[in-house]
FIVOLO-716433 format. One record per residue (C-alpha): y, x, z; residue number from 0. Coordinates in steps of 0.02 Angstrom, whole numbers. Example, Ala and Ser with C-alpha at 12.3 -4.5 7.8 and 13.67 -1.06 7.14 Angstrom:
    north     east       up   pos
     -225      615      390     0
      -53      684      357     1
END
This chain:
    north     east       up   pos
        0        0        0     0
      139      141       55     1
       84      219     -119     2
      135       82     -209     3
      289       56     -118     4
      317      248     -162     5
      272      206     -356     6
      374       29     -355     7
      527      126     -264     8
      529      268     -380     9
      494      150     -551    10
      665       58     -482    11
      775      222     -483    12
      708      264     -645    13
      747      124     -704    14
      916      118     -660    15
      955      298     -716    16
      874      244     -893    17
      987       83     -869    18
     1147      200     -839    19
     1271      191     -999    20
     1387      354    -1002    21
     1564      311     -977    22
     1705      366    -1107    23
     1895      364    -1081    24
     1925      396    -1262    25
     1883      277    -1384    26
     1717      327    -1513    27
     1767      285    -1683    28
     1678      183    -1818    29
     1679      262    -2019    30
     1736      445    -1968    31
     1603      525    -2098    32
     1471      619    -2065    33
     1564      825    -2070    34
     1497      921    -1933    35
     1550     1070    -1824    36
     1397     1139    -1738    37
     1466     1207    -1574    38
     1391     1284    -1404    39
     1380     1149    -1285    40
     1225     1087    -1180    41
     1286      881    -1192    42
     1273      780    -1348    43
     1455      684    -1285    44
     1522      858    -1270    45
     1487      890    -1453    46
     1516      710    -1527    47
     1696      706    -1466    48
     1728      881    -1516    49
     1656      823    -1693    50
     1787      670    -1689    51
     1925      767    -1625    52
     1901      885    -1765    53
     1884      775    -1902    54
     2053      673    -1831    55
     2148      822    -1840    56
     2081      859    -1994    57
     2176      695    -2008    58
     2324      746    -1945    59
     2321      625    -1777    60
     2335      768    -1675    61
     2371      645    -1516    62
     2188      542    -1556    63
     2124      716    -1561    64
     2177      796    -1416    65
     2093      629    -1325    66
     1924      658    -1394    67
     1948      853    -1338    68
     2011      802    -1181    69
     1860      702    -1151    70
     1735      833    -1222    71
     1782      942    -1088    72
     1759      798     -963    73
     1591      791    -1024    74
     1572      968    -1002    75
     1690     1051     -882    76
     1654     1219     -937    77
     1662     1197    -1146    78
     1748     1329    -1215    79
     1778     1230    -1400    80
     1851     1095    -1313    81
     1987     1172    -1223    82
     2001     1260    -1381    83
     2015     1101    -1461    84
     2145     1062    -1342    85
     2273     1215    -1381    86
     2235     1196    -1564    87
     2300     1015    -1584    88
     2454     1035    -1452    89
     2519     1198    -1552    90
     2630     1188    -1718    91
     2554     1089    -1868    92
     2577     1078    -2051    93
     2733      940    -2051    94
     2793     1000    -1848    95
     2931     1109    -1933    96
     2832     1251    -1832    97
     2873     1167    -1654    98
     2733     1132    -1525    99
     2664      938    -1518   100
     2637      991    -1337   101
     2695     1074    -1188   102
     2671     1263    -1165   103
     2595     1237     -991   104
     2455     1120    -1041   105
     2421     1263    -1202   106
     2423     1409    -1092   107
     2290     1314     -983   108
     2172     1269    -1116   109
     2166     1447    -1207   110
     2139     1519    -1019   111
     1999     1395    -1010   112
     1927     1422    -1166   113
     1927     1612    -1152   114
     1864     1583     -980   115
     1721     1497    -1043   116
     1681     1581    -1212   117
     1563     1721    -1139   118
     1421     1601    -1178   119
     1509     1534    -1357   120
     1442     1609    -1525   121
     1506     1757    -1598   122
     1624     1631    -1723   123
     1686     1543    -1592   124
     1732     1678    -1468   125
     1817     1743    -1648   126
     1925     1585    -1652   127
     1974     1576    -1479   128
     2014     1763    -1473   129
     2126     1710    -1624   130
     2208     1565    -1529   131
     2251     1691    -1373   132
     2340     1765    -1483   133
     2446     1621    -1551   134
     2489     1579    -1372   135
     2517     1730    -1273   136
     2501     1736    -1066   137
     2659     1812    -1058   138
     2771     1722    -1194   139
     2839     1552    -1202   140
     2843     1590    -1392   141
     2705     1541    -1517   142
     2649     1680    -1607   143
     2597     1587    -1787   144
     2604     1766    -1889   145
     2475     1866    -1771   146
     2383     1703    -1768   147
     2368     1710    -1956   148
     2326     1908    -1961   149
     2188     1859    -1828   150
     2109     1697    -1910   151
     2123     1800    -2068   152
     2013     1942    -1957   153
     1899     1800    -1912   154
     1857     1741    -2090   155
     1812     1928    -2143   156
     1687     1924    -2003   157
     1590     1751    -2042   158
     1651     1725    -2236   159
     1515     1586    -2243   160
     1601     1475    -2097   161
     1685     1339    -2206   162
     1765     1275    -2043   163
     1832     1481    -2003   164
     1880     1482    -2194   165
     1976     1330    -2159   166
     2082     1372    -1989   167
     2128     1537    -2093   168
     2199     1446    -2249   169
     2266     1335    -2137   170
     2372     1459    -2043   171
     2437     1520    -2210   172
     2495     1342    -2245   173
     2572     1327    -2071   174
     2682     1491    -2111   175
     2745     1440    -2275   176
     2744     1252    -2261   177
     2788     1144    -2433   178
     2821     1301    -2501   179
     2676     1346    -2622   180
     2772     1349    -2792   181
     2939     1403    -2830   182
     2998     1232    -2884   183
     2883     1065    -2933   184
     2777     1135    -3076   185
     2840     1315    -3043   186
     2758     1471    -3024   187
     2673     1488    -2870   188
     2728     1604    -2722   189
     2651     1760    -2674   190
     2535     1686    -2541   191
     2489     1549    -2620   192
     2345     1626    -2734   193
     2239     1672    -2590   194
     2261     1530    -2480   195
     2191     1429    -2659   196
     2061     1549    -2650   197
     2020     1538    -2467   198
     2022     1332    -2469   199
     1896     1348    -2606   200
     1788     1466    -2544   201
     1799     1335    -2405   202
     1715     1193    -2536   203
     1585     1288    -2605   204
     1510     1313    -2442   205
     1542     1127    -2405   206
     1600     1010    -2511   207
     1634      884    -2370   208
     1753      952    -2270   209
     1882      851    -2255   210
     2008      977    -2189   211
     1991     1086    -2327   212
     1989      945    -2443   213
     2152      882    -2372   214
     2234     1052    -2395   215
     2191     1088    -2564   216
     2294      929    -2602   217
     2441      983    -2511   218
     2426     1170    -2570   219
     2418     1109    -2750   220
     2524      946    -2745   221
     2676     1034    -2814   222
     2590     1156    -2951   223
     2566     1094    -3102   224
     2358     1109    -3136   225
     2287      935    -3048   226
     2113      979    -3117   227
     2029     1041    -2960   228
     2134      949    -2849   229
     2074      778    -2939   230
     1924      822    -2884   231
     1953      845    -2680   232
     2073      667    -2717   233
     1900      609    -2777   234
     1813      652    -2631   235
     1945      598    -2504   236
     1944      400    -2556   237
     1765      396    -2465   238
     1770      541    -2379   239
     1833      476    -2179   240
     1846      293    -2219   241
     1931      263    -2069   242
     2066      378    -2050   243
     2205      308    -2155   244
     2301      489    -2197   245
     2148      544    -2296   246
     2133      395    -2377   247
     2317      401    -2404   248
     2300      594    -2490   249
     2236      556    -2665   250
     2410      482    -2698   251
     2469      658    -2664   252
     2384      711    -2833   253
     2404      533    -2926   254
     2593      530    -2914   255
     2592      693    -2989   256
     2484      655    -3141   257
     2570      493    -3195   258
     2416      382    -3105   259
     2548      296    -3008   260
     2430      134    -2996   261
     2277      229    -2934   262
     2413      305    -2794   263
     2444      128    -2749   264
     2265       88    -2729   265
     2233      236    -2610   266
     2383      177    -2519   267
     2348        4    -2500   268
     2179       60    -2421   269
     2253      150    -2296   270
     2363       42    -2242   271
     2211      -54    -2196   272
     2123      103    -2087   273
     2302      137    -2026   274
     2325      -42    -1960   275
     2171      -80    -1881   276
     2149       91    -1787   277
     2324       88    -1721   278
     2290     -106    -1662   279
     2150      -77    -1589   280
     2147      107    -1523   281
     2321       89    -1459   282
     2377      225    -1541   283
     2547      278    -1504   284
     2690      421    -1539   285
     2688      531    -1690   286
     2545      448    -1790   287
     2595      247    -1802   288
     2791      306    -1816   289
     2760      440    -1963   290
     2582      421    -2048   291
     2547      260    -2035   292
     2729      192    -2109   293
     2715      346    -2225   294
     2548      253    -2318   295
     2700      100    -2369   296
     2815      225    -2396   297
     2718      317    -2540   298
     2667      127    -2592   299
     2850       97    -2626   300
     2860      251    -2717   301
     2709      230    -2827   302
     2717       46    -2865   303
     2896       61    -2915   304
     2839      197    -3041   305
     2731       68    -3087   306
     2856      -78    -3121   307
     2802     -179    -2969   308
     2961     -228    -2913   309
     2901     -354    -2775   310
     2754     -248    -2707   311
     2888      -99    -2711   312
     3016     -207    -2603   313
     2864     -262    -2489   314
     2805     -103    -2459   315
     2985      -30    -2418   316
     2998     -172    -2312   317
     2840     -144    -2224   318
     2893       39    -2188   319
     3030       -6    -2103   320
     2973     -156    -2003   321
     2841      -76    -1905   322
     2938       57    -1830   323
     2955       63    -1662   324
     3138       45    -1634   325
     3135      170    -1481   326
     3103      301    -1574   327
     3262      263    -1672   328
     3360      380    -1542   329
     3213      494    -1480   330
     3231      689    -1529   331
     3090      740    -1647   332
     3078      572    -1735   333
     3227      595    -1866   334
     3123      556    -1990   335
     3089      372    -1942   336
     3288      347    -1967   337
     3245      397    -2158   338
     3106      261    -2185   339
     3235      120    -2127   340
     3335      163    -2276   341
     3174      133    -2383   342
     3207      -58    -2413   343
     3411      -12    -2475   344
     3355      117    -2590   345
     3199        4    -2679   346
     3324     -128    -2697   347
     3460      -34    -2790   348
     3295       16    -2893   349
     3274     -156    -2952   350
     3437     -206    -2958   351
     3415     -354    -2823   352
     3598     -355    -2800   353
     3606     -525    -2694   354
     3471     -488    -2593   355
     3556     -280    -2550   356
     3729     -389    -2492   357
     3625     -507    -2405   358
     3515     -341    -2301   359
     3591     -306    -2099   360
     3715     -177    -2063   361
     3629      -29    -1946   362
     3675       -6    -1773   363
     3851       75    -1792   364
     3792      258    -1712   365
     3648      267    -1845   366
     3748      348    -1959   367
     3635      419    -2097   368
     3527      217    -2124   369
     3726      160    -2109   370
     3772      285    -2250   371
     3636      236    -2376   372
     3663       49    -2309   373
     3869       88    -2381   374
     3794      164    -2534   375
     3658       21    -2583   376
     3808     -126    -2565   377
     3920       -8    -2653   378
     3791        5    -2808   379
     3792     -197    -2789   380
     3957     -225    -2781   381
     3993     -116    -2931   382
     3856     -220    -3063   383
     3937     -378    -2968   384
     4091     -323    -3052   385
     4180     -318    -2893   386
     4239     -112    -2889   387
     4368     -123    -2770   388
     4216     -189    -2628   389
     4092      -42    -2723   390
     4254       93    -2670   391
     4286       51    -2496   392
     4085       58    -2480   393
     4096      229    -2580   394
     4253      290    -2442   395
     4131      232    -2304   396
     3974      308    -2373   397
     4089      484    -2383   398
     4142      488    -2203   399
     3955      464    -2152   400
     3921      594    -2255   401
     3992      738    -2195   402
     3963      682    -2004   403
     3871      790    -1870   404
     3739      638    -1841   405
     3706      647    -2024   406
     3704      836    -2033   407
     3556      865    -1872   408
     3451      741    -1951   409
     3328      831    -2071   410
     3190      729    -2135   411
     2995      788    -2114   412
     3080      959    -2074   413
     3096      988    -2260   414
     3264      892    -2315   415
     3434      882    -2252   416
     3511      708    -2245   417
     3651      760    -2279   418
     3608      820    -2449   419
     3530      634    -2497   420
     3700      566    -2450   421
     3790      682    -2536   422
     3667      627    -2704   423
     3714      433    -2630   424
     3884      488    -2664   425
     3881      544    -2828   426
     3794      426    -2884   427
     3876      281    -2830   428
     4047      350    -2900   429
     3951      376    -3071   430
     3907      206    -3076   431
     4084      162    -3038   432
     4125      249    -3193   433
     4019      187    -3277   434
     4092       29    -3252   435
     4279       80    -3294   436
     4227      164    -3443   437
     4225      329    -3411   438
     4074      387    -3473   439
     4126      571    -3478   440
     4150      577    -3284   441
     4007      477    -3252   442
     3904      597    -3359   443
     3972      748    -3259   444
     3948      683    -3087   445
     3758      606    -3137   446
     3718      797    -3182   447
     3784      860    -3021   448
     3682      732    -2934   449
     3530      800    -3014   450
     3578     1003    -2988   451
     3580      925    -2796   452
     3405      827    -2827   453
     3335      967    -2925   454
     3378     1083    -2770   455
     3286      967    -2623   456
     3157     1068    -2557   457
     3002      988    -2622   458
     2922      825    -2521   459
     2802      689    -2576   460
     2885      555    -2598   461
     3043      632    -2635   462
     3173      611    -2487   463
     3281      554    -2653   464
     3218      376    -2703   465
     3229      392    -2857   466
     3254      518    -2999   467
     3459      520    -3049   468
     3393      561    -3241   469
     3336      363    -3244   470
     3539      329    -3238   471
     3592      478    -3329   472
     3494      442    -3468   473
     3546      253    -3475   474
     3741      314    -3484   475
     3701      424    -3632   476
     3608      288    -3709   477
     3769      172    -3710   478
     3874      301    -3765   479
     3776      342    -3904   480
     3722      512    -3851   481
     3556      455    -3917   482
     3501      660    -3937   483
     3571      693    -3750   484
     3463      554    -3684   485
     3311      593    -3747   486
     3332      759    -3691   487
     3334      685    -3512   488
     3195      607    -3512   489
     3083      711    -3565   490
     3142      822    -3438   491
     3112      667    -3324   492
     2929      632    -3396   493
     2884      838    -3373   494
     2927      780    -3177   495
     2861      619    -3181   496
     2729      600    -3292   497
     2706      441    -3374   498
     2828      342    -3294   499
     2891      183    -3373   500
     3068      199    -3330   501
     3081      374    -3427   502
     2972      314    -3573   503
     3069      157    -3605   504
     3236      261    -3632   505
     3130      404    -3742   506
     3075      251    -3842   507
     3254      184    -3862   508
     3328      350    -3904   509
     3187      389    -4017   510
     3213      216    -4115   511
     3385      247    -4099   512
     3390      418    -4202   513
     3247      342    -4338   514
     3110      454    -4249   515
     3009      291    -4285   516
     2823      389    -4297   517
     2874      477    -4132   518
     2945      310    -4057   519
     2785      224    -4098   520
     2667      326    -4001   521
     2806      322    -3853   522
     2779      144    -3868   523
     2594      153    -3858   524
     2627      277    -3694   525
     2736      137    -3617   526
     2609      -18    -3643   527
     2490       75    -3543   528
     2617      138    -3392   529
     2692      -38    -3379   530
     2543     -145    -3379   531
     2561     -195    -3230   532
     2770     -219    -3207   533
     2840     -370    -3164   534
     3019     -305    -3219   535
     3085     -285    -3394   536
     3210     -122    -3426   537
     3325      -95    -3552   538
     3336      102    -3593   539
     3288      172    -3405   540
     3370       15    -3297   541
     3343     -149    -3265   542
     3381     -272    -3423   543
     3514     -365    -3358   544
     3485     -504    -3478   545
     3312     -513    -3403   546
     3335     -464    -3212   547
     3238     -564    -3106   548
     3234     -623    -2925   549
     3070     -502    -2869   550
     3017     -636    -2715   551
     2890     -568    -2586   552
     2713     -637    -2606   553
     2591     -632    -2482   554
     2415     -648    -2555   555
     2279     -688    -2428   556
     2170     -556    -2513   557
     2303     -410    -2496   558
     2264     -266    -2398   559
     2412     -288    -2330   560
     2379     -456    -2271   561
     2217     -414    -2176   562
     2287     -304    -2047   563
     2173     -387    -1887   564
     2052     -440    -1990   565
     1932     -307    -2028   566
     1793     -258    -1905   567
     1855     -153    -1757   568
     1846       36    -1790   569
     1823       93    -1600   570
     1662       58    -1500   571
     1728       99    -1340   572
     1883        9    -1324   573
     2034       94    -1216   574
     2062       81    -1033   575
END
């Protein structure tokens, strides 16, 4: 009898151990792929958050990241990767303009940890951490991104066939010299960039999956001019992580390059969809839902305007702006939210909606660079409405912004002054009010100015000018006759933006217009294909003003846009 007591009693606990669920204060996520990062740790949880925090900041949401890190090392108290992990994500990424996304304290602590703890790691990861101690020295509050380099670049001599080695390296090249690959779009590229290409696809061969070095081959090549190779990691990234949005997002890179402006607005229009449900239901908050997640409408904007869409343009514009979190409006750091308010003015001017730019709300009086293009869309307005003395006062207004110290410390994704896109604003807007007058001569001169200013932006995807000056040029030369002049211009527009119906309807005008019928015809066969899917008609490079319509906002039940609680959650373990 006591025996079976003893085998009932012990059958019980058993039981209940087998019973026992692991807890998780970080959410596991749903449709993250199947890339692996083999690391030393004795517990599975240990190694599946380290997976997803790896393959989230191969996302770029460094702050999801950092949580699955943070709760690998909960997991296991004494894994080295994971406080890694930690240090890795807090230090400077790829769009931080070189600045920490965490404080030194909590960095310093992890690499102590992690070196603490890497007597046991493999020889690659004790390579890697050594590499990281350097980045953040003990005795420095600096961050040390050029002997990180020189050490990752150490590493990836030592273990050659480590995709995810070969990947930190190229990505500390990237961090260094950040949008700066080629000497202009379609340039030659700079010194560093040929072995960082080389290193990213040594990178592939080894493993075509990776999504890290799949998502910087697209950024290292997004401003060249060869899209072959790239086509193919845009390929791989549609399906790649289904649910993290910015790799869904990062064929468009490529697509808006190579005149596929529809197949960008596909990949956008996806993630939107990953983007919405995983910051619904993972509560995401900070860097990702105010940047990346408005950024996957912002590119829609860009690329369905490029394809004539005027009302999913204006949508999407509008959707980048509405779900900002208006706190952030003020917050150091987050400049660049201030530039996807003025998303909605600039789309508008695009289509010509005149009624509807009147009709948009003034921003707060001390946002002064949304208030300057806000001055500069009701100016263009006011000008077609034939009412230039309202289109000057808005151009006087738009000038004082302009030159203004709020306007001046606001530089957008670290890349682009604001104050240079006002100063474009400016010029363009008094073009157009030449235009008007009859003064095609000035306009001509200040629309050229206006693109020596564009030409200059450092380059950024979509461009932090919406939308290429050449589009207006070109439609002034056209009605002064300077049929030769404008056709000039847009080629030079269509060797920037490939296949884009705006450029092709003015080289079809000026072709017809000089009796280059044979060349005009297969313009024209160019143009049926880019505008397929427009819902606006254009006269030379601009709306037809006979034919402007009133683009209304639909809302189709079957839009991705539409479905954003809908779709199946994408976290198992729901937040605390």
């Amino acid at each position: 009898m006591k025996s079976t007591l003893i085998f009932i009693s012990l059958l019980l606990v058993l039981t209940t151990c087998a019973d026992k669920k692991p807890t998780f204060e970080a959410p596991i996520l749903k449709n993250i792929g199947d890339y692996q990062v083999k690391v030393t740790t004795p517990s599975e949880y240990a190694q599946l958050f380290f997976n997803q925090g790896i393959i989230m900041a191969n996302g770029f949401n460094h702050a999801e990241a950092e949580r699955s890190f943070r709760e690998s090392i909960r997991q296991d108290s004494t894994f080295a990767m994971g406080y890694w992990g930690i240090a890795y994500v807090l230090g400077p990424n790829y769009n931080s303009g070189g600045q920490n996304m965490g404080a030194v304290n909590d960095i310093k602590q992890a690499v102590q940890k992690a070196v603490r703890f890497s007597k046991s790691a493999s020889a690659w990861e004790q390579a890697i951490i050594k590499a990281i101690e350097v980045k953040f020295p003990a005795d420095s509050i600096t961050t040390n991104s050029e002997r990180y380099s020189a050490s990752m670049k150490a590493a990836y001599a030592q273990f050659s066939e480590n995709d995810f080695v070969a990947t930190l390296y190229a990505e500390s090249i990237m961090n260094l010299h950040a949008w700066n690959f080629f000497v202009r779009k379609g340039g030659a590229p700079q010194p560093w960039t040929p072995e960082l290409l080389q290193v990213i696809e040594r990178a592939m061969t080894i493993n075509p999956k990776n999504p890290l070095a799949n998502h910087l081959y697209l950024h290292a090549t997004e401003a060249g001019s060869d899209f072959d190779k790239a086509l193919i990691s845009a390929e791989r990234l549609k399906t790649l992580v289904p649910s993290a949005g910015h790799l869904v997002h990062m064929p468009s890179h490529i697509y808006i390059n190579t005149g596929d402006y529809h197949e960008g607005s596909i990949a956008n229009e996806k993630a939107v969809v990953a983007d919405s449900i995983y910051v619904a239901e993972c509560k995401s908050q900070g860097v990702y839902p105010q940047y990346y997640y408005p950024h996957n409408y912002h590119f829609l904007a860009a690329t369905a305007t490029f394809e004539g869409r005027g009302a999913k343009a204006i949508e999407a514009a509008y959707k980048t702006a509405s779900i900002l979190d208006k706190k952030y409006f003020r917050e150091p750091g987050y400049e660049t939210v201030l530039h996807y308010t003025t998303i909605p003015f600039h789309v508008l001017v695009k289509f010509e909606q005149w009624e509807k730019t009147i009709a948009t709300v003034k921003p707060d009086e001390d946002l002064a660079y949304p208030k300057a293009i806000w001055h500069y869309a009701r100016g263009m307005a006011f000008a077609n409405l034939n009412k230039l003395n309202e289109a000057q006062t808005e151009l006087d207004s738009l000038n004082r912004l302009s030159g203004s110290e709020a306007v001046k410390k606001i530089i957008i994704w670290s890349i682009n002054p604001a104050e240079q896109v006002c100063k474009i604003a400016s010029m363009v807007l008094n073009a157009e009010l030449m235009t008007k007058k009859g003064d095609y001569k000035m306009a001509t001169e200040l629309l050229k100015q206006a693109i020596a200013l564009e030409d200059n932006l450092n380059y950024n995807e979509p461009p932090d000018w919406f939308f290429s000056v050449r589009h207006l040029l070109g439609n002034v030369l056209m009605i002064a006759g300077d049929y030769a002049g404008a056709e000039k211009i847009y080629r030079e527009d269509l060797s920037t933006w490939p296949k884009n119906g705006f450029a092709l309807t003015g080289l079809y005008e000026s072709l017809k217009a000089q009796s280059k019928l044979p060349e005009a015809d297969e313009v024209k066969k160019q143009l049926d294909v880019a505008w397929k899917y427009a819902d606006s008609d254009l006269k030379y490079s601009r709306m037809d003003e006979s034919k402007r319509k009133n683009l209304t906002l639909k809302v189709d039940a079957n839009s991705p846009n539409e479905v954003i609680y809908l779709a199946s959650s994408v976290c198992i373990a729901k937040v605390k």
